[in-house]
N, C-alpha and C positions, 0 to 999 in steps of 0.2 A: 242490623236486625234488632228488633224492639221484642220483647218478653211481655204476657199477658198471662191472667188468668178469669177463666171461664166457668161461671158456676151454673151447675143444673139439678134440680132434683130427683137423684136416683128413681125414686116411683114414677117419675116422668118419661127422663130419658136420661139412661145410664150410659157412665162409661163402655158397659160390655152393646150395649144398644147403638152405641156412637162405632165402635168397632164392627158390628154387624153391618152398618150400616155405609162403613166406609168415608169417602168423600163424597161431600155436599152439604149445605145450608146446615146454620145452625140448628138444632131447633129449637132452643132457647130465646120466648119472646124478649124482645130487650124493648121496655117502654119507659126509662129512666133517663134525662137529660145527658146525664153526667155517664154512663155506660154507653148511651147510645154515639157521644163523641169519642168514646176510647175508640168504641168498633169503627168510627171512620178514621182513626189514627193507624188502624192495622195495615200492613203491607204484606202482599205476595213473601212467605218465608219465612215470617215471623212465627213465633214457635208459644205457646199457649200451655199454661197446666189446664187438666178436664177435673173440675173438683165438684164432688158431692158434697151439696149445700141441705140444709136442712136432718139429713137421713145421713151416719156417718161423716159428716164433716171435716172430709178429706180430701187430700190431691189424691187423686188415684192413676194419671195417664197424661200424655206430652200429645198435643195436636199441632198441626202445623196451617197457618192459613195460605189457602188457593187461588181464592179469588177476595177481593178487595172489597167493600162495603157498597152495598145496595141496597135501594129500595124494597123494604119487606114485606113480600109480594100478598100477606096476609092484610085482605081486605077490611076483614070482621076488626081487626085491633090497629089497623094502621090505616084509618081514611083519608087521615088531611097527607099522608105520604113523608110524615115526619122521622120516620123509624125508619132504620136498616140492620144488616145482618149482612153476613161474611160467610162463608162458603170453608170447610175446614175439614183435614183429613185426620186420621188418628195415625200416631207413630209408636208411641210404646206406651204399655203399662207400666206403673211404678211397680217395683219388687217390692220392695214397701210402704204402705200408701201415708202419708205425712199426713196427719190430723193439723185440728187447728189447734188443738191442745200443746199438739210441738209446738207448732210457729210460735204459741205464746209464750212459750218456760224456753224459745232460743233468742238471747241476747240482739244477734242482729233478722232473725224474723218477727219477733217481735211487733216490728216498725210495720209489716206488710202492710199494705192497704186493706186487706180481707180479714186484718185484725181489727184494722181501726175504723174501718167501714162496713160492718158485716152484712149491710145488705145491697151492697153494690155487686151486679151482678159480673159485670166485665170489669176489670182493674187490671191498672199494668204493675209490672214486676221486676227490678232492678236485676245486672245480669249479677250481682250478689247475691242476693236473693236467688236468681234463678240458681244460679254452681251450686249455690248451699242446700236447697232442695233436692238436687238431682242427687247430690251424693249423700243426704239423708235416706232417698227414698231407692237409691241402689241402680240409677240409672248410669248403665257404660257410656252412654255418649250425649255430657248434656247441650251440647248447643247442634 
């Protein structure tokens, strides 16, 4: 199982909105090179933070992917069919939501890639990194 993190803008589409809405498609456009290969790197299980990007600047919630990377079926931003998106459910809120302020001032999140590339929208996430979050942000069962 591979670790990832998923960023969207709460004014967009929020963790409680991702929740509402259960499983299915991102709906985080991803039109970055380097994001757009993480989401075909995801497999069936692999388990994902839901982090508020821009607005709050938090992990807030653990998703799990469903279904494996596709063609994203949005005509208007994906003509030549270069982009895909992944299909993903939601499993738990964080009790506490971990800012990016922690990651920075913690010795080994620090290093995250969501520190070091703030505008990468998908980036993957070591399973140290993943234990060290869950038990920051008060999750019973991180993997």
């Amino acid at each position: 199982m591979a670790y990832w993190l998923l960023k969207s803008e709460p004014y967009k589409f929020s963790w409680d909105d991702q929740v509402e809405k259960g499983e299915g498609r991102w709906e985080k456009r991803v039109r970055n090179y380097q994001a757009r290969n993480n989401m075909q790197a995801m497999k069936v299980g692999d388990k994902g933070f839901f982090y508020h990007s821009n607005e709050g600047k938090e992990i807030v919630g653990i998703l799990e992917v469903t279904k494996e990377a596709y063609t994203d079926p949005d005509p208007t931003k994906n003509e030549d069919g270069k982009f895909v998106t992944v299909d993903v459910k939601p499993l738990e809120g964080l009790e506490t939501p971990v800012t990016l302020a922690d990651l920075k001032a913690h010795p080994m999140l620090s290093q995250m890639q969501v520190v070091k590339q703030v505008r990468l929208s998908v980036s993957p996430v070591t399973e140290e990194e993943w234990k060290e979050v869950c038990a920051i942000g008060g999750v019973k069962k991180a993997a």
